[in-house]
C-alpha positions as CSV (number, residue, x, y, z in Angstrom):
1,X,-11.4,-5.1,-34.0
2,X,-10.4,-1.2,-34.6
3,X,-8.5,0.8,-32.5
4,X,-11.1,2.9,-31.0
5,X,-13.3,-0.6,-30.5
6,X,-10.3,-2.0,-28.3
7,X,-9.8,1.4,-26.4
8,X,-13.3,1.2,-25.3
9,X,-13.2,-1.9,-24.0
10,X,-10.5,-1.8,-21.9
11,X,-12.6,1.5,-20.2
12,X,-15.4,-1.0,-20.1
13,X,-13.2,-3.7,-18.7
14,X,-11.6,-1.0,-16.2
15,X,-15.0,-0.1,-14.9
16,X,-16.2,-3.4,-14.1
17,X,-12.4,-3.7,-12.4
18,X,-13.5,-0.8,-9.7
19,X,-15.9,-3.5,-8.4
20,X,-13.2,-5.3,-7.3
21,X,-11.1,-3.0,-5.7
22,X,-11.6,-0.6,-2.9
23,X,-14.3,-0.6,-0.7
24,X,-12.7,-2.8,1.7
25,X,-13.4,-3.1,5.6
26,X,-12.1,-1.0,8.5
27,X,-11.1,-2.6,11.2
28,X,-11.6,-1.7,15.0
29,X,-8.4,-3.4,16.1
30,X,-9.5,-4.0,20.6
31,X,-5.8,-4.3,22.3
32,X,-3.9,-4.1,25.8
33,X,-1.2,-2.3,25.4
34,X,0.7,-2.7,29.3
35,X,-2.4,-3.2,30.4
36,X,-4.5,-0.5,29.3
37,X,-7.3,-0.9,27.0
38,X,-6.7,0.9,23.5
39,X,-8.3,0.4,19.7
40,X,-6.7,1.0,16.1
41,X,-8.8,1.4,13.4
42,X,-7.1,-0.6,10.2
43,X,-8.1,-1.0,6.7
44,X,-8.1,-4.5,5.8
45,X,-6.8,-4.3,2.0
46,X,-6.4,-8.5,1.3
47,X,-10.0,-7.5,0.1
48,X,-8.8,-5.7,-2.8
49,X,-8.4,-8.2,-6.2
50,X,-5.0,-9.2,-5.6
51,X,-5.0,-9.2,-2.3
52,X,-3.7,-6.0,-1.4
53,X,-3.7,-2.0,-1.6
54,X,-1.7,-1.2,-4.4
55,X,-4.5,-2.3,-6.9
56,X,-5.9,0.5,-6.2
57,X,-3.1,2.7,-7.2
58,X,-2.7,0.5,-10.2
59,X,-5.8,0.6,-11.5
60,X,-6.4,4.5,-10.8
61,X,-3.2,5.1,-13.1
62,X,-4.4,2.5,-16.1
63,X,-7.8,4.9,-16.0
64,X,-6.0,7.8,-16.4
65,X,-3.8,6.7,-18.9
66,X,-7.0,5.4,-21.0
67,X,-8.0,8.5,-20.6
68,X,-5.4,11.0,-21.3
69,X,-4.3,8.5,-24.1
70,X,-1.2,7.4,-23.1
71,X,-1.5,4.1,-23.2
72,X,-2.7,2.5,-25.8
73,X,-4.7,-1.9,-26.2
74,X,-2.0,-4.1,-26.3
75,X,0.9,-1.8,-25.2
76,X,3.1,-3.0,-22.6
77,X,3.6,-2.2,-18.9
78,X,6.7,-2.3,-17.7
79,X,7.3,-1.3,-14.6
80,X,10.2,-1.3,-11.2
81,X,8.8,-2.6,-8.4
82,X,9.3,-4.8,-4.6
83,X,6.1,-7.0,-5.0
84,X,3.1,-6.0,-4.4
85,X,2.6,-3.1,-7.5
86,X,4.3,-5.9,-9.9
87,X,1.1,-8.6,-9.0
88,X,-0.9,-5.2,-9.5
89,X,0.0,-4.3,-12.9
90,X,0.3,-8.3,-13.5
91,X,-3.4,-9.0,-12.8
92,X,-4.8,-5.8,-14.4
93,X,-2.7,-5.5,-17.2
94,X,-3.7,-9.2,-18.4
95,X,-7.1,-8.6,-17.2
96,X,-7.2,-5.2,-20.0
97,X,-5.1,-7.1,-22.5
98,X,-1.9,-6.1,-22.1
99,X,1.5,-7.8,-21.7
100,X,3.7,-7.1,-18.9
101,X,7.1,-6.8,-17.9
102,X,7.9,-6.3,-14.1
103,X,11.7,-5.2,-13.7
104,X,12.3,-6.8,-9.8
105,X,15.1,-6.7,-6.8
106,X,16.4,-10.2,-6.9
107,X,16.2,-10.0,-2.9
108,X,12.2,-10.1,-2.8
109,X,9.6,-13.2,-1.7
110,X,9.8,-16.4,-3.5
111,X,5.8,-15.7,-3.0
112,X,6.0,-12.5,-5.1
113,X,8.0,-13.9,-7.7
114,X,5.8,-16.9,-8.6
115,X,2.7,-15.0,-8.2
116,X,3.7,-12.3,-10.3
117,X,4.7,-15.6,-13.2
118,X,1.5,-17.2,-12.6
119,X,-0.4,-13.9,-13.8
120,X,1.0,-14.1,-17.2
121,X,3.7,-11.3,-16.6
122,X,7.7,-11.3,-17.4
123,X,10.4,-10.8,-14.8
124,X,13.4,-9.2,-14.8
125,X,15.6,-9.8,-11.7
126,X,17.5,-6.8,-10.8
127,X,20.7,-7.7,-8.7
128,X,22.0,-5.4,-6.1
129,X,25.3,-5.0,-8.2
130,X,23.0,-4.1,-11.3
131,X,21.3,-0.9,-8.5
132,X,18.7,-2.8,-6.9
133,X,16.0,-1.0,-7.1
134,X,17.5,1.8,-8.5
135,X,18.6,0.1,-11.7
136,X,14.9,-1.7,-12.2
137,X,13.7,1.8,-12.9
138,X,16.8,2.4,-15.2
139,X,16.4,-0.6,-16.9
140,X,12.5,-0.1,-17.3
141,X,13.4,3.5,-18.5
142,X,16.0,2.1,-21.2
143,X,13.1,-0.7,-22.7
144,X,10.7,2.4,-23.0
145,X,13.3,4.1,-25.2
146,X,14.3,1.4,-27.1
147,X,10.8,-0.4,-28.2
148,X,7.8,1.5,-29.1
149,X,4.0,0.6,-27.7
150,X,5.8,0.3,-23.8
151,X,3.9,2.2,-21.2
152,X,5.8,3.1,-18.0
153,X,3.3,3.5,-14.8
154,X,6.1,5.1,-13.2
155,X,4.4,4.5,-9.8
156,X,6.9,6.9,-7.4
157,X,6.7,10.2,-9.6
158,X,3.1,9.8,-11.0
159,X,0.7,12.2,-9.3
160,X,-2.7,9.5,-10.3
161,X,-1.0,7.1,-7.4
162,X,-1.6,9.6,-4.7
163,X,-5.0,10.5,-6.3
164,X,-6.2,7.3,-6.5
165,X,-6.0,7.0,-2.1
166,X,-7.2,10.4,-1.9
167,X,-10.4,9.5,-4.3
168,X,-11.2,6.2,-2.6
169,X,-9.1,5.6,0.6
170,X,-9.0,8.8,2.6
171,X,-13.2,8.8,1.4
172,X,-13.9,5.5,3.0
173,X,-11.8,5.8,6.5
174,X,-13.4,9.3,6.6
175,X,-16.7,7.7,6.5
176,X,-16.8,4.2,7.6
177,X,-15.3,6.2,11.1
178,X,-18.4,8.9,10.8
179,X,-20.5,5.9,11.1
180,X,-19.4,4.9,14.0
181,X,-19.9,8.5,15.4
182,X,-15.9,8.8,15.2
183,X,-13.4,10.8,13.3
184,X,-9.9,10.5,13.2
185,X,-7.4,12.0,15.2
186,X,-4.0,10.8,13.5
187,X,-3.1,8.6,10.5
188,X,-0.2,6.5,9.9
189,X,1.1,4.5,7.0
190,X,4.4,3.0,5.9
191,X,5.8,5.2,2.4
192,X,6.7,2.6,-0.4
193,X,5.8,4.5,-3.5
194,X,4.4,7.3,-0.9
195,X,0.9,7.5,-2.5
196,X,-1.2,6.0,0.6
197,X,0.1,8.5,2.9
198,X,0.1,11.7,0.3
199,X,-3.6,10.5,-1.1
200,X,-5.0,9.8,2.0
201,X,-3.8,12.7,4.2
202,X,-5.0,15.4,1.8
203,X,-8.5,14.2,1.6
204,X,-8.7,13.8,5.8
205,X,-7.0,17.5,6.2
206,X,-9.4,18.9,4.2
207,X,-11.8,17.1,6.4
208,X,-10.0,18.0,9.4
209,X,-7.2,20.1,8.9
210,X,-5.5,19.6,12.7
211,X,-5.2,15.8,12.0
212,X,-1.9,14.9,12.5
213,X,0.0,12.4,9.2
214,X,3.0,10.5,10.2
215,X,5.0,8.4,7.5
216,X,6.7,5.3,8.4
217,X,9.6,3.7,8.1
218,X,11.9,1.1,9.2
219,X,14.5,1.8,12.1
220,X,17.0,-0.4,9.9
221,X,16.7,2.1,7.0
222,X,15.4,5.4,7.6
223,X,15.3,6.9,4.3
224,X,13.0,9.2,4.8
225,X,15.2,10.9,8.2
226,X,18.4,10.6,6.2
227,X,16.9,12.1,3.6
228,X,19.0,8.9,1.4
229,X,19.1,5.0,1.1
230,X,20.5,4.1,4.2
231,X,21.1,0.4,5.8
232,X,18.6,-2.8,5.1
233,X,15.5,-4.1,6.5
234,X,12.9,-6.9,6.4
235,X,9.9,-5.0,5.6
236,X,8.9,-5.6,2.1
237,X,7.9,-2.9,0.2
238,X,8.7,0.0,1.8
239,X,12.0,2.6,2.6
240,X,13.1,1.2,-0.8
241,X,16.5,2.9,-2.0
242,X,15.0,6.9,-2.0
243,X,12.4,9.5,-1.2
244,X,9.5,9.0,-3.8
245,X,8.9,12.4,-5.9
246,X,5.2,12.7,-4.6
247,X,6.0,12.7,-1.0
248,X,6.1,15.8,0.2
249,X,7.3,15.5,3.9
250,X,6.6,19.5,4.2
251,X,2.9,18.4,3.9
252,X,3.7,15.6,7.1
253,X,4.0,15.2,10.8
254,X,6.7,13.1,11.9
255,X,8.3,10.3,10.5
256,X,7.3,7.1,12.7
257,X,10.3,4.1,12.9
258,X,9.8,1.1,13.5
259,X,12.3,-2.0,13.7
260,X,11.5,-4.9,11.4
261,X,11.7,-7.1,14.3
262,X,8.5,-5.4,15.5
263,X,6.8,-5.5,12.9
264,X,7.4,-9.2,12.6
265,X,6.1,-9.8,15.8
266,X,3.1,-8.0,15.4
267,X,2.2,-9.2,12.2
268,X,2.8,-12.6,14.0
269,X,0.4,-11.5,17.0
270,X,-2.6,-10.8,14.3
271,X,-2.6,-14.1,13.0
272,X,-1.8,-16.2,15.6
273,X,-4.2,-14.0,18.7
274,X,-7.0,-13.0,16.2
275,X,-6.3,-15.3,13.6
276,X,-5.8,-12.3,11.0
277,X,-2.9,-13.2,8.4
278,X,-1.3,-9.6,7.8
279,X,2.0,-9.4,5.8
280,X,4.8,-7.6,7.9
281,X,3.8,-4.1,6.7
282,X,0.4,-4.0,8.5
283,X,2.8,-5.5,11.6
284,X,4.7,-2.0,11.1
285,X,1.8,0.0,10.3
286,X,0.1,-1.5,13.5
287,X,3.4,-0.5,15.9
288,X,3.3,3.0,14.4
289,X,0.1,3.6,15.2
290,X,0.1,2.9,18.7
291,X,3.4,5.0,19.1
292,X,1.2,8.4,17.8
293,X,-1.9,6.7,20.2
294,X,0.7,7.1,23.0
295,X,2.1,10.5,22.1
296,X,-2.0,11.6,21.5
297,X,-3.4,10.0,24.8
298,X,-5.1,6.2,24.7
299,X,-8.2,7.5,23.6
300,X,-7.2,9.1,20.6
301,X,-8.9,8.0,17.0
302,X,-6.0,6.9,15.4
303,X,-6.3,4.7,11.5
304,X,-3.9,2.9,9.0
305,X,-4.0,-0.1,6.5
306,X,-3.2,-3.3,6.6
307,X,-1.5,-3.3,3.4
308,X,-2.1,-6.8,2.4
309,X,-2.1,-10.9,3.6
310,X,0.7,-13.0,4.9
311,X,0.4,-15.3,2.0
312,X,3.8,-13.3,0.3
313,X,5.9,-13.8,2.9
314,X,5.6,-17.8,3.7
315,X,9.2,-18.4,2.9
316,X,10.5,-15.4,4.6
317,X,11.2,-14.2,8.3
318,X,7.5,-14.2,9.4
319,X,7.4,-17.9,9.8
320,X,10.2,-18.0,12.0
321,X,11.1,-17.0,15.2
322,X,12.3,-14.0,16.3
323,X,14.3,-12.4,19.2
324,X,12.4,-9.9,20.9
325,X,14.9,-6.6,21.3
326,X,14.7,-3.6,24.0
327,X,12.7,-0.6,22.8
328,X,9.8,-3.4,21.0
329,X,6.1,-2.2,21.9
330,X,4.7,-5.8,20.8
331,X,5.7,-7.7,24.0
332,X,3.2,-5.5,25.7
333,X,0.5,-5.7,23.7
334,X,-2.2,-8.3,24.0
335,X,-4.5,-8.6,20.9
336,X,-7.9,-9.4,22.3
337,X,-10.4,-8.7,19.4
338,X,-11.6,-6.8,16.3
339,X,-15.0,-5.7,14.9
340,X,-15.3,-4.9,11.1
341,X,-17.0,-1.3,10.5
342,X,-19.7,-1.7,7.7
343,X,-18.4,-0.8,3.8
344,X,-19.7,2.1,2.2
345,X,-22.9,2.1,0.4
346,X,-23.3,3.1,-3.1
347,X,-25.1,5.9,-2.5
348,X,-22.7,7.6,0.4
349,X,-19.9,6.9,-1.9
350,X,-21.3,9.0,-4.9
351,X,-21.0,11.8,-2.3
352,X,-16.9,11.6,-2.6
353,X,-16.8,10.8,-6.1
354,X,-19.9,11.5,-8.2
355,X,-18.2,9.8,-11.2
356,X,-18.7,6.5,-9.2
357,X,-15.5,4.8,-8.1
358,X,-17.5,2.0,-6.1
């Protein structure tokens, strides 16, 4: 098979990939919070292929690559990453044909590790000592320049990760909300990479351009308010060891923090009072909101994701008890229901994206 052949059918194979990710639910999220009636609305993105948001992002920067020609069939990917992005790249880059080569801190879920194995794709384990997360990009960096055919996604710096949420995530809150005669007031998501809460925020301010966009981080390591890597926390996959390039905070409201211990509890309050398994990020995500919803009033529209399942985090501090602390919001909180919002249709979606994303 030529070159060109294989080039065009890893677009082909990408196109048929945009069926399985995006598009997922929203979630009306019903909830007591000190006795007071409130709702969240929360996109639920275990829908997405590998069971969480960041294949969008990963597939959205494997299109434009294709495109732009930077990567070429049976290059590898090698790329730094907590989790989540690694399974990404894993299950996409086998899926187009490529081999894969996920540089990881050696401090991450036995869940993430083996998942990431069972898709085909290498690990490197990335000590503290060797720079954490720090020294995965360096040592991702370092195979580029010594072997040829290796494509870096480069997931913190590359502008396609924020598109790729502005294209397809900010479109479907925006919309799936509209449906239900709602639009949103505030929107708050955890930064990792940064792409969810960049992408997302630009497409609802042009919608609405008094919305209010808070980034969130942990309380344990605000990274983002230091403005540096500072302390550790429990919740995987974000506040990593610096401020991403594509965040721009200037573009933001506040930063929202949240204690890990929290966001434990909450993520343990979705599965066990509304039998949703949520990883510990969604329990964050979930806190955050209702901190803006109390700042806002009770009846404000506030959204965020539910980044992905609790199926990464079996062996780690979600399965376990833990201590409630003063200052937690989840002891007052009762869960007492959700109702999904409808997907977009094929048509509506052409209206964000004529080049047809769905």
């Amino acid at each position: 098979m030529t070159a060109t052949c294989m080039a065009e059918l890893a677009t082909n194979r990408c196109r048929g990939l945009t069926r399985l990710i995006g598009n997922t639910p929203m979630l009306a999220i019903e909830l007591t919070y000190r006795g007071e009636p409130r709702v969240i609305y929360a996109k639920f993105e275990q829908f997405n292929l590998t069971g969480s948001i960041k294949d969008r992002m990963a597939l959205h920067i494997l299109q434009h690559a294709y495109a732009e020609g930077k990567i070429d069939p049976g290059d590898t990917i090698a790329e730094a990453t907590s989790g989540n992005t690694g399974i990404s790249f894993a299950a996409l880059g086998r899926a187009l044909g490529h081999p894969v080569t996920i540089f990881m801190p050696d401090w991450m879920s036995r869940e993430r590790v083996e998942l990431i194995h069972s898709l085909g794709a290498r690990i490197v384990p990335v000590a503290r000592d060797q720079g954490g997360f720090l020294g995965g990009i360096r040592l991702a960096e370092e195979m580029a320049a010594g072997q040829d055919h290796v494509f870096l996604p480069h997931q913190f710096s590359n502008e396609a990760n924020a598109q790729a949420h502005e294209q397809t995530t900010g479109p479907e809150i925006w919309w799936q909300l509209h449906s239900s005669g709602l639009a949103p007031d505030g929107f708050v998501a955890g930064v990792g990479t940064g792409g969810t809460i960049m992408g997302v925020g630009r497409f609802l301010r042009r919608q609405s351009p008094s919305i209010r966009l808070h980034p969130l981080e942990p309380a344990e390591s605000p990274t983002l308010s230091a403005g540096h890597k500072l302390g550790r926390h429990r919740i995987q996959g974000i506040s990593d060891e610096f401020i991403p390039p594509i965040v721009d905070l200037q573009e933001l409201d506040s930063v929202v923090s949240v204690h890990d211990g929290d966001a434990i509890l909450m993520a343990q309050k979705l599965a066990s009072q509304l039998g949703l398994g949520a990883g510990i990020s969604s329990g964050a995500n979930l806190v955050g909101s209702l901190k803006i919803q109390n700042e806002m009033g009770g009846d404000a529209v506030v959204a965020t994701v539910l980044p992905d399942s609790n199926k990464k985090y079996l062996s780690t501090d979600l399965l376990r008890d833990e201590p409630v602390e003063d200052g937690y919001l989840t002891p007052d909180v009762e869960l007492t229901g959700f109702h999904p919002i409808k997907r977009m249709c094929a048509t509506c979606s052409e209206l964000f994206d004529p080049a047809g994303w769905l």
